[in-house]
C-alpha positions in Angstrom: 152.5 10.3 -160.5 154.0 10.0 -163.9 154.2 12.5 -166.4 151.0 12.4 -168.0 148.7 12.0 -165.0 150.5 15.8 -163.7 149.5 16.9 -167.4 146.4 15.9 -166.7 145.8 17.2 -163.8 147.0 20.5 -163.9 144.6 20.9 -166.8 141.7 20.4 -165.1 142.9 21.9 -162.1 143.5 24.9 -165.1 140.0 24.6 -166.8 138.5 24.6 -163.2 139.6 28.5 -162.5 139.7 29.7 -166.4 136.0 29.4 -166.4 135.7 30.9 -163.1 137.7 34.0 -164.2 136.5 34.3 -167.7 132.7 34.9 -166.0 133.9 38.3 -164.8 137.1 39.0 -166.8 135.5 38.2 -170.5 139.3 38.2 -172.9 137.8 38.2 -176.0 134.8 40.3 -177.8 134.9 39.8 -181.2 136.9 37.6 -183.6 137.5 34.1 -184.5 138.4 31.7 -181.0 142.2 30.3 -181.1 142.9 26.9 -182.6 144.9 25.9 -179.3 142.2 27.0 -176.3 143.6 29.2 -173.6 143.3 26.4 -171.2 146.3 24.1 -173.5 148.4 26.9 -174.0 149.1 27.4 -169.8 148.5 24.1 -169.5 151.7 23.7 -171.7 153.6 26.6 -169.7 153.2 25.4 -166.2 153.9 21.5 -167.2 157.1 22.4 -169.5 158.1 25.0 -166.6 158.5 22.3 -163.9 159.6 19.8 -166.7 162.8 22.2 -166.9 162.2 23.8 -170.1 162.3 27.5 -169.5 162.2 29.3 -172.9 159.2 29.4 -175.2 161.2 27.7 -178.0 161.9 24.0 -176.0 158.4 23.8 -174.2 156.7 24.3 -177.9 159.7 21.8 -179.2 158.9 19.3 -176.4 155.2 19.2 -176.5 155.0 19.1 -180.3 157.5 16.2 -180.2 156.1 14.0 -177.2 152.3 15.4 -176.9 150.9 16.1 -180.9 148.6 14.1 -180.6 147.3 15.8 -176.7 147.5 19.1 -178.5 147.0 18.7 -182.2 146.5 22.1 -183.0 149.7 22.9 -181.4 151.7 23.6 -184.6 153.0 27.4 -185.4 155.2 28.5 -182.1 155.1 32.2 -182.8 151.0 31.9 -182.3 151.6 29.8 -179.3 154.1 32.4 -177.8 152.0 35.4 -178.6 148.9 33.8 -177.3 150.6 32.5 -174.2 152.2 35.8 -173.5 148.9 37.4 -173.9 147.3 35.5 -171.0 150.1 36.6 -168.3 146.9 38.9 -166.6 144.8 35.2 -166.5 148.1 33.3 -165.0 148.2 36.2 -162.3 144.8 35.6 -161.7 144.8 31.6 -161.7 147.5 31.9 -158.9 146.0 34.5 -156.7 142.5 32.0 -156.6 144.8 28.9 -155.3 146.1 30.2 -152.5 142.9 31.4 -151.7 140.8 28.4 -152.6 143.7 26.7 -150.1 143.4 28.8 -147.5 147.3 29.6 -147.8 146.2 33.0 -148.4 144.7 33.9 -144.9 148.0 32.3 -143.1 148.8 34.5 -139.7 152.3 34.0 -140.4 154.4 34.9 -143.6 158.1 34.4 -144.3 159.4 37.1 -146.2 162.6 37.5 -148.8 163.7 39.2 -152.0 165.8 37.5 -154.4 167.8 39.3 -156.9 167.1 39.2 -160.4 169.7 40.0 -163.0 168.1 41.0 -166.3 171.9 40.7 -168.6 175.5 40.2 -167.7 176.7 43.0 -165.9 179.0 44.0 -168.0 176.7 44.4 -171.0 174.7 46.5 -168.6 175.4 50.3 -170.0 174.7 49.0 -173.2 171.1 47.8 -172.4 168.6 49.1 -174.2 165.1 46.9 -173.4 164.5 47.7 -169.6 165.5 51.5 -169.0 164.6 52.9 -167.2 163.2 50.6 -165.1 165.9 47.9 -164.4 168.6 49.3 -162.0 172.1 48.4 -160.5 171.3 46.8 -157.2 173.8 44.2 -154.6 172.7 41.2 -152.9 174.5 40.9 -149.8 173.7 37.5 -149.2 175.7 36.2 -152.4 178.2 39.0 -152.7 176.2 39.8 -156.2 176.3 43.0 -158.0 174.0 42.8 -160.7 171.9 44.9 -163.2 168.0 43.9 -163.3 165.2 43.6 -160.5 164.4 42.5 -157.2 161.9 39.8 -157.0 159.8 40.2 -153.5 158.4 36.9 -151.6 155.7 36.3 -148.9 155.1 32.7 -148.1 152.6 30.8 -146.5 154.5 28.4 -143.5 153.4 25.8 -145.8 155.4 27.2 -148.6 152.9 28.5 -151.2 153.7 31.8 -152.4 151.4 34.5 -151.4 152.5 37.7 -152.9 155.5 38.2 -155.7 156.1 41.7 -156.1 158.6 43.1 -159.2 160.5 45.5 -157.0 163.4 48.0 -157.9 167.2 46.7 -157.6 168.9 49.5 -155.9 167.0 50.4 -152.9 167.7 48.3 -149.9 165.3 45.6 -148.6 164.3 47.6 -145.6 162.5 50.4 -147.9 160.2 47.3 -149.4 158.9 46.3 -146.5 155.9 48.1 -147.6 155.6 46.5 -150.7 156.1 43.2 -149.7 153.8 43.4 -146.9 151.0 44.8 -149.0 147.7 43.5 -148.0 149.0 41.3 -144.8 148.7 41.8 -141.3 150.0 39.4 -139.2 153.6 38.3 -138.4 156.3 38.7 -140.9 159.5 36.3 -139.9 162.5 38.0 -142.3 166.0 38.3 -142.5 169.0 40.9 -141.0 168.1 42.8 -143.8 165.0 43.6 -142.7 166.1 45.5 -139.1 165.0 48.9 -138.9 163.2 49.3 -135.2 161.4 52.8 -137.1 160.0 51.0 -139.7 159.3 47.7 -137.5 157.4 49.8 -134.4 155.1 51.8 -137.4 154.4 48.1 -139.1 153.4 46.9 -135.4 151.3 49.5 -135.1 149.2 48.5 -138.2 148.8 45.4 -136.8 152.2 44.0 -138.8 154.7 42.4 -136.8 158.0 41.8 -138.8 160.8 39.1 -136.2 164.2 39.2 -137.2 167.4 37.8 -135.7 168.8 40.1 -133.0 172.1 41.8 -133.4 175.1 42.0 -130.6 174.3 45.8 -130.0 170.6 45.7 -129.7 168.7 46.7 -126.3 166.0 45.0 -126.9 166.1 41.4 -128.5 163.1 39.2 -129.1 162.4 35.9 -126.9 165.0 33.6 -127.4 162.0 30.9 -128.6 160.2 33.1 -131.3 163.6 33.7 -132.9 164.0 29.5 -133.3 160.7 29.1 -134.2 160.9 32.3 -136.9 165.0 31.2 -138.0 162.8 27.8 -139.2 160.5 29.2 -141.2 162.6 32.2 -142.7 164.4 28.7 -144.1 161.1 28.0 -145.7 161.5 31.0 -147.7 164.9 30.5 -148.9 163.9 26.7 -149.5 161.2 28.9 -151.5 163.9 30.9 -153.4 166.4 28.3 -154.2 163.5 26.5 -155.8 162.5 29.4 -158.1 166.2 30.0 -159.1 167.5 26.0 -159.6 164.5 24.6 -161.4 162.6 27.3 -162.8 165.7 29.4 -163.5 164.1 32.8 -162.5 167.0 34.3 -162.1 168.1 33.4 -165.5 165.2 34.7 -167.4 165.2 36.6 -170.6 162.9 38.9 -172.4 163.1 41.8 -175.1 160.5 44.5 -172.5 159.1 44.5 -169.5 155.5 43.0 -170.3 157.1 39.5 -171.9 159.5 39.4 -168.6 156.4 39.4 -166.1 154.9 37.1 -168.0 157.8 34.5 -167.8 157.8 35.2 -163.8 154.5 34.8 -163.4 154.1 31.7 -165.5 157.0 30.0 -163.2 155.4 31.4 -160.2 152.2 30.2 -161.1 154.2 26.6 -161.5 155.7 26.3 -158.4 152.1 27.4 -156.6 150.4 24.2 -158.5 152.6 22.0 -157.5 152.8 23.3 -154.2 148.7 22.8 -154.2 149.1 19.7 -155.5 151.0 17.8 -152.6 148.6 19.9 -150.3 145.8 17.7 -152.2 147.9 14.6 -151.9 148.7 15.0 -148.3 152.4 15.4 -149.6 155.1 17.7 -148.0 154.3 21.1 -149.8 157.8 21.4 -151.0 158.8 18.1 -151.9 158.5 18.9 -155.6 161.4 17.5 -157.2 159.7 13.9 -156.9 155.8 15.0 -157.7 156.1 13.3 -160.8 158.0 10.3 -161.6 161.0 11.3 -165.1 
């Protein structure tokens, strides 16, 4: 599809679950109704997100430029960027009722994977002043990182959708989120080395979690040779996932003044990535071919 049949369609796939949520969640009392409806503004987000426009400045610029006359009321960008950060709570919502509605949510098996998240170069770190003291110092092993920031957790579907997105903590390692990242799931959870810790592992089992990793040299007691193929395929699924999130949403590179405006840019790129993984679902696509869901 081209560029404006996606627009399209991501806004009615938007309308479809605002009104749905508004029912039970009502956002605004009293007061005079925004000029741009709450339906444009993510509209706007999740279409300039996956166009590669990644801060609030170039997805105003671009849609006031190319789509005025889509969104004519589209015209002061600090009203845009306050109303847009105000509906990061709706976003969150909006995602969580795709993957059900998809049935991704209910999937027996779940990939799981954290991906670093630097907040500011490192060195500027001791001089940060907008995240303590929540941002830490934390080291991603898989790509020799030190950094200064968060931890962003994944749980995928086997189709790729993204189930659950915790913010987690840089410093600790993976193996003390497994609780966290399996919030809510029962089932089997294919993960990384990282994730080895037969304590941890037997008391998930035991709650009905089962978390497969690749076997070490020293270990006694090694899963089937088979389930760790089938589980080394789809723990590629959730790096496929990953490298997604950080080369064309940039996740890793995003920016904010606090806390509330930085979930609200991860949750607006997550939410992204989940419609256009719904999207190929509807089109009997491959979920993650999304680099040519819409024609530049």
């Amino acid at each position: 599809m081209d560029r404006d049949h996606f627009i399209i369609y991501v806004y009615c796939l938007v309308c479809q679950h605002y009104q749905e949520i508004v029912k039970s969640h009502p956002l605004r009392r009293r007061g005079f109704p925004p000029a741009l409806t709450d339906e444009e503004v993510i509209t706007i987000e999740i279409c300039g997100e996956y166009f590669g426009f990644n801060e609030d400045e170039a997805i105003f610029e671009y849609f006031r430029t190319h789509y005025g006359d889509w969104f004519p009321k589209l015209r002061d960008r600090t009203v845009f960027v306050r109303q847009a950060a105000n509906l990061w709570h709706v976003e969150a919502l909006i995602q969580h009722r795709l993957t059900v509605m998809s049935g991704q949510a209910f999937d027996p098996i779940q990939p799981i994977d954290t991906l670093p998240l630097p907040v500011c170069v490192y060195t500027r770190s001791k001089r940060d002043r907008c995240f303590k003291p929540d941002a830490d110092y934390g080291y991603c092993a898989a790509k020799d990182l030190h950094y200064y920031g968060f931890k962003l957790g994944l749980r995928i579907s086997r189709d790729g959708m993204i189930i659950h997105h915790p913010l987690l903590p840089a410093r600790p390692h993976d193996i003390q989120l497994l609780s966290d990242l399996l919030d809510g799931f029962a089932g089997v959870a294919p993960a990384d080395k990282g994730f080895i810790d037969a304590f941890r592992q037997q008391t998930l089992a035991d709650k009905g979690i089962e978390v497969i990793t690749p076997a070490r040299n020293n270990m006694q007691v090694k899963p089937p040779v088979s389930l760790q193929r089938i589980c080394k395929r789809l723990r590629k699924r959730v790096e496929t996932v990953g490298s997604q999130l950080t080369e064309r949403y940039a996740i890793a590179k995003t920016r904010a003044r606090d806390l509330w405006h930085y979930q609200h840019r991860l949750i607006r790129k997550i939410l992204s990535h989940t419609i256009c993984v719904f999207i190929n679902l509807q089109l009997g696509r491959p979920p993650l071919r999304i680099d040519d869901l819409v024609a530049f």
